[in-house]
C-alpha positions as CSV (number, residue, x, y, z in Angstrom):
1,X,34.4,104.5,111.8
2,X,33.2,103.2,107.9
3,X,34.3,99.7,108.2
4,X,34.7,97.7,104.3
5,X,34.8,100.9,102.0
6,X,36.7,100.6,99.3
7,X,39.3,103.8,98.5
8,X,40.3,106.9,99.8
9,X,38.5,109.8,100.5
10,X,41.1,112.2,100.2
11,X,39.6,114.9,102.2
12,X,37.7,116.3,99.3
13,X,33.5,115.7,98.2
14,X,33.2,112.7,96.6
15,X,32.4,114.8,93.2
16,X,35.2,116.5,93.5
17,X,37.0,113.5,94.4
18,X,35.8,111.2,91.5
19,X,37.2,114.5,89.4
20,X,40.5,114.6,90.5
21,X,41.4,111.3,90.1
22,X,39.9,111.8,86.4
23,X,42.1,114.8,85.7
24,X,45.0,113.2,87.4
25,X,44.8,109.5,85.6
26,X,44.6,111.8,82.2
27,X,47.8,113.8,83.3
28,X,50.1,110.3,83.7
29,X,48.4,109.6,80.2
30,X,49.1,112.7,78.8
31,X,53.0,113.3,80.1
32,X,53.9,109.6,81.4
33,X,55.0,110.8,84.9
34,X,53.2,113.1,87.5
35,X,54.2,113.8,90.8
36,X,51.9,113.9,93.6
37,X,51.1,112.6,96.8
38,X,51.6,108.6,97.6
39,X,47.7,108.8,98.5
40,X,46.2,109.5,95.4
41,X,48.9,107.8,93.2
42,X,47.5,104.8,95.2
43,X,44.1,105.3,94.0
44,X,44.8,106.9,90.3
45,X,46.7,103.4,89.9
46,X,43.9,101.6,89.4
47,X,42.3,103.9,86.6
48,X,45.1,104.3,84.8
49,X,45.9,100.6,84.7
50,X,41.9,99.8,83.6
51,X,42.0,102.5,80.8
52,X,45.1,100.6,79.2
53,X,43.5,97.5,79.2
54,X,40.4,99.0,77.8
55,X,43.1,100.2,74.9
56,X,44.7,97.1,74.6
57,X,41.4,95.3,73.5
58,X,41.0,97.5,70.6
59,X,37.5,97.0,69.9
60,X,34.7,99.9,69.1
61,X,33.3,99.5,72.6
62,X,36.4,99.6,74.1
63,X,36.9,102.9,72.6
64,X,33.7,104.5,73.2
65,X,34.3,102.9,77.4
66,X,37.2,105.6,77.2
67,X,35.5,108.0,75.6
68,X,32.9,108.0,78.4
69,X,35.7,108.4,81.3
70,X,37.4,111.0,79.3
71,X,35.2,112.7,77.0
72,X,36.7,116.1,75.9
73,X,40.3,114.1,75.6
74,X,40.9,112.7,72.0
75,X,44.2,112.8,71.5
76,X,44.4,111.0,74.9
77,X,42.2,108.5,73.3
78,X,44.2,107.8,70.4
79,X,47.2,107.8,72.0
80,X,45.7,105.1,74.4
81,X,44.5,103.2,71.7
82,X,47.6,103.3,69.2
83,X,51.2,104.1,71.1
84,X,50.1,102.9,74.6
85,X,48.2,99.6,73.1
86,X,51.2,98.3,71.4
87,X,53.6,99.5,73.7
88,X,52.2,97.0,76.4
89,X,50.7,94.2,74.1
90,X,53.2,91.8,76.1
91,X,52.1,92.7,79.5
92,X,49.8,91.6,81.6
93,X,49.3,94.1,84.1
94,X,51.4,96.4,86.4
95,X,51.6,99.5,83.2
96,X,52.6,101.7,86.4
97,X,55.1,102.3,89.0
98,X,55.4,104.4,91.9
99,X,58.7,106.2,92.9
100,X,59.1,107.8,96.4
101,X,60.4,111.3,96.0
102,X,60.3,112.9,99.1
103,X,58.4,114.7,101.6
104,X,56.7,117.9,100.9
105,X,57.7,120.9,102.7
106,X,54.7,122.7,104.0
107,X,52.9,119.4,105.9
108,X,55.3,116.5,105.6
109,X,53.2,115.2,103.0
110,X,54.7,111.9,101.0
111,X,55.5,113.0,97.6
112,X,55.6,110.3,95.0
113,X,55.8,110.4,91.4
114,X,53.7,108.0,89.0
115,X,55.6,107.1,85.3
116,X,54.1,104.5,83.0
117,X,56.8,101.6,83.0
């Protein structure tokens, strides 16, 4: 048993992994609300918290920090950088929440869905 490893592994290669989570913090960017399992909204949280933060600091390096994570996304970018940035200026942290929905019919899975507050 891995004692003191930090996240999920989601039953997937950790490339394929580290992917997913990518494409999935983009999606809550990119439509505001996803629904998905309760495991990975768990991890995407974090991501998609760090990438606003990145946002709301504005600066060049900021910017090219999210370009790095999310290279072949610029309207994503901008949309960080201007709606997103302003729209949580006042907040701290905590830019997401996560609403059970249900369980999913084929394996009992928990299905959540992820929104931007």
């Amino acid at each position: 048993m891995p004692h003191r490893l930090a996240g999920r592994r989601l039953g997937r290669a950790s490339d394929h992994r580290l992917h997913m989570l990518d494409n999935l913090a983009v999606s809550v960017l990119r439509y505001e609300k996803v629904r998905t399992t309760e495991a990975k909204a768990k991890e995407v949280r974090g991501r998609v918290d760090h990438m606003i933060t990145l946002a709301k600091r504005g600066d060049l390096s900021a910017r090219r920090l999210l370009i790095s994570a999310m290279p072949d996304e610029p309207l994503i970018i901008d949309k960080l950088m201007g709606e997103l940035a302003t729209k949580y200026a006042d907040r701290a942290s905590g830019y997401t929440r996560i609403v059970k929905i249900g369980l999913r019919l084929g394996d009992a899975a928990a299905i959540v869905q992820i929104e931007l507050v």
